[in-house]
DSSP file (Angstrom, degrees, kcal/mol; ACC not computed):
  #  RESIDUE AA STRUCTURE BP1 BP2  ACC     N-H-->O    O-->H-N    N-H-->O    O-->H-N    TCO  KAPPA ALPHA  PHI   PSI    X-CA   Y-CA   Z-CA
    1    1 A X              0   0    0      0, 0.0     2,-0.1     0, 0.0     0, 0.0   0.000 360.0 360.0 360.0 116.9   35.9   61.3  -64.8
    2    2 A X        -     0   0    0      1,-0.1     2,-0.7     2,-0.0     0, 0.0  -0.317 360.0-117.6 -78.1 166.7   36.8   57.9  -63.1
    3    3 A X        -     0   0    0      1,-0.2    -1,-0.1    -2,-0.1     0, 0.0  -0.850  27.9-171.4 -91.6 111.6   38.5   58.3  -59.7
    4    4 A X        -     0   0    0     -2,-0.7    -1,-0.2     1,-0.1    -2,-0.0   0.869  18.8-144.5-104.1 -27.4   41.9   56.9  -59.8
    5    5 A X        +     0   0    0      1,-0.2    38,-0.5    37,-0.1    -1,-0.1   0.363  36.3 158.4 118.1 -43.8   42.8   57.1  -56.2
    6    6 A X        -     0   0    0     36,-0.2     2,-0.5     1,-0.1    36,-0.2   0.151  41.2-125.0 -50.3 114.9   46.5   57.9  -56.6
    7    7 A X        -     0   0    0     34,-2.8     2,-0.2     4,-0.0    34,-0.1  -0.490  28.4-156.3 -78.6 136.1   48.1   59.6  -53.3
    8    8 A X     >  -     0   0    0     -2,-0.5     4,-0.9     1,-0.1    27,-0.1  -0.631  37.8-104.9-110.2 178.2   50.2   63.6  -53.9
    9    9 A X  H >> S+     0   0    0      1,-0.2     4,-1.9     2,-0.2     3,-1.6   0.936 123.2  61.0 -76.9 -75.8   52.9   65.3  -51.9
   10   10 A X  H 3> S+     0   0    0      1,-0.2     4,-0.9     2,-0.2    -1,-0.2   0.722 104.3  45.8 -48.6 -33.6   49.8   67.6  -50.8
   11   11 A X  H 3> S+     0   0    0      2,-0.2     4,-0.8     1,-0.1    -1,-0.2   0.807 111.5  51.1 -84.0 -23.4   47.8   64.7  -49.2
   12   12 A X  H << S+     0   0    0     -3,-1.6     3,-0.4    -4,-0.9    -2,-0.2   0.941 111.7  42.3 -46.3 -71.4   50.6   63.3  -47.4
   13   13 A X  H  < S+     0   0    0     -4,-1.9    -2,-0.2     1,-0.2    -1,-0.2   0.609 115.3  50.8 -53.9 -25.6   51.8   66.1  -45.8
   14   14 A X  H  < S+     0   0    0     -4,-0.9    -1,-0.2    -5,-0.2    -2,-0.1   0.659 125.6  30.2-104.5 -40.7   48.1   67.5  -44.8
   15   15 A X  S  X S+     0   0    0     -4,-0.8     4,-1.6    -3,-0.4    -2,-0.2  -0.200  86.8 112.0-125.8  22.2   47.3   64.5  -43.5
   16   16 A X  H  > S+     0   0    0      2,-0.2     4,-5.1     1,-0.2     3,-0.4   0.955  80.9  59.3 -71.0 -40.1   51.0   63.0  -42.1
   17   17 A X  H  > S+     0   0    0      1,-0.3     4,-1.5     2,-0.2    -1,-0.2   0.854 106.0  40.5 -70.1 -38.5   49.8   63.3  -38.6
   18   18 A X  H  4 S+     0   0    0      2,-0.2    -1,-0.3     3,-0.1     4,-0.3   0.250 110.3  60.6 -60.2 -11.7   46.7   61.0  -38.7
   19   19 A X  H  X>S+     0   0    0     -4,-1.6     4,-1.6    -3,-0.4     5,-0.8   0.739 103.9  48.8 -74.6 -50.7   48.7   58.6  -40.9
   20   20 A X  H  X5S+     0   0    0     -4,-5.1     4,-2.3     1,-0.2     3,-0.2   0.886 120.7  39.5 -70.8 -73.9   51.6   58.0  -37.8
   21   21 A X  H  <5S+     0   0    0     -4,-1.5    -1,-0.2     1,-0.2    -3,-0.1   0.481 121.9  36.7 -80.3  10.6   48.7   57.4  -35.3
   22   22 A X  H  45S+     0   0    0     -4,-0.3    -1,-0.2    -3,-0.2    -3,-0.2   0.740 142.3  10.0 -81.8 -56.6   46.4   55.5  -37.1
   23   23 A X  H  <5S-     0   0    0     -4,-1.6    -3,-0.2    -3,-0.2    -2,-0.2   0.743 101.8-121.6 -98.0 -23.5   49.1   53.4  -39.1
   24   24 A X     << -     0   0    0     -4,-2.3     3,-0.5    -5,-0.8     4,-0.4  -0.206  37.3 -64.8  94.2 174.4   52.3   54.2  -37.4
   25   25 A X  S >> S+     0   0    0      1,-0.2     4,-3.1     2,-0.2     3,-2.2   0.938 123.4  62.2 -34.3 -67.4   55.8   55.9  -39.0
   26   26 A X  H 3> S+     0   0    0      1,-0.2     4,-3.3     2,-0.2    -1,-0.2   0.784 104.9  48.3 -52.6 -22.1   56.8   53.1  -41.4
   27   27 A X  H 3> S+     0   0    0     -3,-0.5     4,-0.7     2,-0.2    -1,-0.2   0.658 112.1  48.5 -92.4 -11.0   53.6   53.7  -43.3
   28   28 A X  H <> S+     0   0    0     -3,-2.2     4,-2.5    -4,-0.4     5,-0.3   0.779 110.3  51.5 -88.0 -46.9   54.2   57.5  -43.4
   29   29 A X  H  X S+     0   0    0     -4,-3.1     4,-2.1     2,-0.2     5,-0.2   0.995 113.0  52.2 -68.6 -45.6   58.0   56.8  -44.7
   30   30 A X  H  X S+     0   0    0     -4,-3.3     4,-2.3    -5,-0.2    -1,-0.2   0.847 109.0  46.1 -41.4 -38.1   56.3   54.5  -47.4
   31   31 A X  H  X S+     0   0    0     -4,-0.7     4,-0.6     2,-0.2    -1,-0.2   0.947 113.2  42.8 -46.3 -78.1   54.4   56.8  -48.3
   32   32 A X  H >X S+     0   0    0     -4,-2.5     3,-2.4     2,-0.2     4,-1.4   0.939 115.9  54.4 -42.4 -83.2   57.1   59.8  -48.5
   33   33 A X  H >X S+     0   0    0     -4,-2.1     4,-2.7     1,-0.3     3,-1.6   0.862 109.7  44.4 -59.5 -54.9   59.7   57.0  -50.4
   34   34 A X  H 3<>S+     0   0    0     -4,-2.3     5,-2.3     1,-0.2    -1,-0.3   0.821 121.0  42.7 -80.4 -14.2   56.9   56.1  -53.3
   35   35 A X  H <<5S+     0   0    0     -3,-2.4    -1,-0.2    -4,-0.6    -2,-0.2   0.718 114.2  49.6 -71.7 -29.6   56.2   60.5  -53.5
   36   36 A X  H <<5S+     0   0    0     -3,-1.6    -2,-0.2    -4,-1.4    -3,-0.2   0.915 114.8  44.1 -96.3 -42.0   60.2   60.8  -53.3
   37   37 A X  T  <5S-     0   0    0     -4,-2.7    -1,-0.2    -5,-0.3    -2,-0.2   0.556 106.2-131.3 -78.0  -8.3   60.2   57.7  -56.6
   38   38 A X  T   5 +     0   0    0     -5,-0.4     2,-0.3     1,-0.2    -3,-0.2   0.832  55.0 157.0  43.3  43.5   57.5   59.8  -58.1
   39   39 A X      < -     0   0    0     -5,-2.3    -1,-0.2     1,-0.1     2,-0.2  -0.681  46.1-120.6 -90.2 141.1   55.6   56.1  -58.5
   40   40 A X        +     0   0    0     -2,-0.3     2,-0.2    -3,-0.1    -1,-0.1  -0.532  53.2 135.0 -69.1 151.7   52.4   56.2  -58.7
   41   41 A X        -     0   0    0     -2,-0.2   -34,-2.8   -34,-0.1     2,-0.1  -0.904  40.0-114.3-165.7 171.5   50.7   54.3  -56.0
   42   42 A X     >  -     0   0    0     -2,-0.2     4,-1.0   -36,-0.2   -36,-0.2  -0.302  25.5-107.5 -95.6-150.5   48.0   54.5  -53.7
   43   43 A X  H  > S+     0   0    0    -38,-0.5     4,-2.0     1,-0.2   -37,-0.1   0.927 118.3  46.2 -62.7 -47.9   47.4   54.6  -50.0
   44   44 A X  H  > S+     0   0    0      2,-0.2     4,-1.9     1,-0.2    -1,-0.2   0.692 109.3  54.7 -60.5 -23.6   46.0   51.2  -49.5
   45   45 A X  H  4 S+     0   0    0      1,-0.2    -1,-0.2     2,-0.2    -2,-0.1   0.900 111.7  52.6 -96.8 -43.3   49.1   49.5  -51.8
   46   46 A X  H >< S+     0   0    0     -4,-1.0     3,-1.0     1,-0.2    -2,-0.2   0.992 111.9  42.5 -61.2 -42.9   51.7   51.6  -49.0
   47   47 A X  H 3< S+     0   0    0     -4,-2.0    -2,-0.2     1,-0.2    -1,-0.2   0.890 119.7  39.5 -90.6 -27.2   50.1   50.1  -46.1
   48   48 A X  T 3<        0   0    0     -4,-1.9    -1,-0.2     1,-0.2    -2,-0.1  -0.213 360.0 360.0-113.8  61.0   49.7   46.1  -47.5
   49   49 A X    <         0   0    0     -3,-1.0    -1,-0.2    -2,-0.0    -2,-0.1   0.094 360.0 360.0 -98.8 360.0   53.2   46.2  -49.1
């Protein structure tokens, strides 16, 4: 089974709080908007858009 990477609803949320103070808000709202577009994406592709 390859590892694809790909961020859920569950990891966000779990982890929302360490995402604003490591990365700030805007990277949490990326996050949340590509979960809300039900796009795939990962973590790394929200924080260097």
């Amino acid at each position: 089974m390859a590892i694809r990477g790909v961020i859920t609803g569950k990891h966000v949320l779990f982890n929302a709080t360490t995402i604003v103070r490591e990365f700030g808000p805007r990277i949490l709202l990326r996050c949340c908007v590509a979960l809300a577009l039900r796009r795939p994406t990962t973590f790394l592709a929200c924080v260097y858009r």
